[in-house]
C-alpha positions in Angstrom: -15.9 5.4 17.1 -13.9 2.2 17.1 -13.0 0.4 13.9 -15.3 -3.2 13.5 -13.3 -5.9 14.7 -14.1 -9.3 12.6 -14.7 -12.5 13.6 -11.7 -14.4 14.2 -12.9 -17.5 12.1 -13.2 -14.9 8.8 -9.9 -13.4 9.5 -7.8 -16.7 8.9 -10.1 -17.2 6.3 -9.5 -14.7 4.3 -5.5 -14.4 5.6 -5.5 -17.6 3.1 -7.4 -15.5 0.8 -5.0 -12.7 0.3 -2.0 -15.0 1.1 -2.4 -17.1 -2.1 -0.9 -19.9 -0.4 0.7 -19.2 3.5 1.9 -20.8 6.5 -0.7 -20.7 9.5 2.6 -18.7 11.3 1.7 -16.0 8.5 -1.6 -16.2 8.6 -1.9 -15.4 12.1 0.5 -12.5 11.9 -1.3 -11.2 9.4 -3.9 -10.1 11.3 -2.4 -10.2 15.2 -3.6 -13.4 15.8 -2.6 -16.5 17.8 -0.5 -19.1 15.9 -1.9 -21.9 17.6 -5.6 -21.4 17.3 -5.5 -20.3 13.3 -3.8 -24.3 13.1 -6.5 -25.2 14.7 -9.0 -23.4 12.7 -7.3 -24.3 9.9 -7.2 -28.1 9.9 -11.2 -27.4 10.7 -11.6 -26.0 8.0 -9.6 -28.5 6.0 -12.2 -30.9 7.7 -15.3 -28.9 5.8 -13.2 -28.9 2.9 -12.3 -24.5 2.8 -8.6 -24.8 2.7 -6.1 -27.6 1.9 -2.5 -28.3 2.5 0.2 -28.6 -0.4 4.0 -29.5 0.2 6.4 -29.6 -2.3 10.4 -29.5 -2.7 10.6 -27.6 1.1 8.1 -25.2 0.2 4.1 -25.7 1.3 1.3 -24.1 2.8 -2.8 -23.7 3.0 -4.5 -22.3 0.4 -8.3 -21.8 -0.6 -10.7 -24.3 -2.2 -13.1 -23.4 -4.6 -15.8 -23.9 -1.4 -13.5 -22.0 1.1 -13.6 -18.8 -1.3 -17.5 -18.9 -1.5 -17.4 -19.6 2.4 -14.8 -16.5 2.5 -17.0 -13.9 0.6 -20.2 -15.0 2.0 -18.2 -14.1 5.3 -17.3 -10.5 4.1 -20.5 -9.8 2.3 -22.4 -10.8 6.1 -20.0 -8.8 7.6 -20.6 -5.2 5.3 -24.2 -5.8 6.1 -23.6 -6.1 9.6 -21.7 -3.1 10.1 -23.1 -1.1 7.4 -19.9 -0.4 5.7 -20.0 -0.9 2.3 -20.2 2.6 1.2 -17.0 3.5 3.0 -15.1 0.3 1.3 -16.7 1.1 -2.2 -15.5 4.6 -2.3 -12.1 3.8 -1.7 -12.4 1.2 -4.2 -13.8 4.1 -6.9 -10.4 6.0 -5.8 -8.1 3.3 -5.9 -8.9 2.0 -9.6 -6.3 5.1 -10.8 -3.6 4.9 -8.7 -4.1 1.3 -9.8 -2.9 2.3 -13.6 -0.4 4.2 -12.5 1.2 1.9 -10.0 0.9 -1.1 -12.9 2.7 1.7 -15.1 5.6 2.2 -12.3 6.1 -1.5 -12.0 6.5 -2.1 -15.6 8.6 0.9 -15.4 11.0 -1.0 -12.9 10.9 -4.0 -15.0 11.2 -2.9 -18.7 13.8 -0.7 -19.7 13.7 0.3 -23.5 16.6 0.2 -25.3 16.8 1.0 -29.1 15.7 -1.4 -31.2 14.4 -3.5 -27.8 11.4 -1.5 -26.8 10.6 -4.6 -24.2 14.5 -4.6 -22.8 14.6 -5.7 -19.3 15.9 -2.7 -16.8 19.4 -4.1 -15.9 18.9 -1.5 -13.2 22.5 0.8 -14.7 20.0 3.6 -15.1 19.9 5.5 -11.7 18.1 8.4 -13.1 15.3 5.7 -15.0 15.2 4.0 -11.4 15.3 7.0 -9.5 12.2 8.5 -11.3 10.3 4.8 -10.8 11.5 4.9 -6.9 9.9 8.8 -6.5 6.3 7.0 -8.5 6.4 4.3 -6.0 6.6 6.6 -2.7 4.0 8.9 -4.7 1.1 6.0 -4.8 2.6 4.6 -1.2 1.4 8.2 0.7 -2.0 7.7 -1.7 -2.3 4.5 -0.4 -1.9 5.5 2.9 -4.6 8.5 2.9 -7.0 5.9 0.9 -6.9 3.2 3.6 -7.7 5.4 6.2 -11.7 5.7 6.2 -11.5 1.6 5.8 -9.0 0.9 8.2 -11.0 3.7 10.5 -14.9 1.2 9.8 -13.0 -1.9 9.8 -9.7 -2.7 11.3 -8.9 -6.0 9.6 -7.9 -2.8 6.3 -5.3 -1.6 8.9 -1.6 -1.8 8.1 -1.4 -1.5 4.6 0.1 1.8 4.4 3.3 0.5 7.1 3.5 -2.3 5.1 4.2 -0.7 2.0 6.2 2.1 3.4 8.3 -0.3 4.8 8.8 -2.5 1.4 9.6 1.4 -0.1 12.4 2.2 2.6 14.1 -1.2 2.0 13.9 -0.2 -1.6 15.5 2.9 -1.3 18.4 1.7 0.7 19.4 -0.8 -2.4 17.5 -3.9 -1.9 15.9 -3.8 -5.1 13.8 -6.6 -5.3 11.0 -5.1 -2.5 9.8 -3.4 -5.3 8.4 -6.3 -6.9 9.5 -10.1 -5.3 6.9 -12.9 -4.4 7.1 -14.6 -1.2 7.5 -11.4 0.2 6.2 -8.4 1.5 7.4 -6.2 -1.1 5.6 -3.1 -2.7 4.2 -5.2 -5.6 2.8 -8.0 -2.8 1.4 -5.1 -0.7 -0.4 -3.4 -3.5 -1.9 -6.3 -4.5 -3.1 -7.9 -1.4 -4.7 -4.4 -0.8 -6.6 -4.8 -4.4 -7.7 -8.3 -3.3 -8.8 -7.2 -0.1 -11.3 -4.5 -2.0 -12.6 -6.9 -4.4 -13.3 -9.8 -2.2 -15.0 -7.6 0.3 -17.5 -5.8 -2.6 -18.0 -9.4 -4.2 -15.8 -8.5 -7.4 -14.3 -10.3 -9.6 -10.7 -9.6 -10.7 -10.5 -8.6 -13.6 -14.3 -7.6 -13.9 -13.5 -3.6 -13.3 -14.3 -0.9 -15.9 
């Protein structure tokens, strides 16, 4: 059976959503979609008062309102009822919360290098063997997260493409460009990951930071 396809409307919703703040360029491509339609959704939806507009200092883009985040998970909650996948999306939520640690771990890992008498010194990145041993981590949870989106990119294929993503943030990573492991802006490992753990929650109506 074919994965769900969602309404365009909720996907440039929630393309804001996991963007933070994003061009309407990248919100289309986030999900395959049309740039010039998604401007045109968007400045609707800047009309009903979901998204707004912010330029500064050359750098700007849409992001959420407080009503364009209720809008957004009253979309996704519709939409699991519709299709009848919230089990699927739970379950991989259950699986995900320990890879979750772990990836957290590897990232401070990459980050935080202790040195004597500094246990919080930053990784200056002279350690191959330290970095090489964060690096193997990272591909570790990158293959989990591959195998855990399956079953929801397989019921809904707006989860689709995380696993390339990442894998391709990883392979820049291991030829030297260090900072996909964890830049903003950017589709790196750390962006990836969590756009992924934003994706869960907002679809099962939890908050972050609410998790046991």
């Amino acid at each position: 059976m074919p994965s769900h396809v969602s309404d365009t409307g909720l996907l440039v919703l929630h393309a804001v959503r996991l963007g933070g703040m994003i061009e309407a360029r990248a919100a289309a491509a986030r999900f395959g979609l049309e740039p010039a339609p998604v401007t045109e959704l968007l400045l609707d939806y800047e009309s009903c008062g979901w998204v707004r507009r912010a330029d500064f200092a050359g750098i700007g883009g849409w992001s959420l309102t407080e009503l364009g985040r209720a809008e957004n998970e009253r979309q996704l909650a519709a939409e699991l009822s519709s299709f009848g996948t919230r089990p699927i999306v739970a379950d991989a939520h259950t699986a995900f919360l320990p890879l979750n640690a772990r990836f957290q771990t590897a990232v401070t890992r990459w980050q935080v290098r202790p040195a004597p008498g500094d246990p919080l010194a930053v990784n200056d990145h002279t350690d191959f063997r330290w970095d090489d041993r964060v690096i193997d981590s990272l591909g570790s949870l990158g293959r989990r997260l591959a195998a855990l989106c399956t079953g929801p990119a397989e019921a809904m294929a707006r989860f689709d493409g995380y696993g390339g993503r990442y894998a391709a943030a990883l392979a820049r990573v291991e030829r030297g460009e260090r900072r996909w492991v964890d830049a903003v802006g950017q589709d790196s490992c750390h962006t990836v990951w969590f756009q992924f753990h934003e994706d869960l929650l907002a679809t099962l109506g939890i908050a972050r930071g609410s998790e046991s």
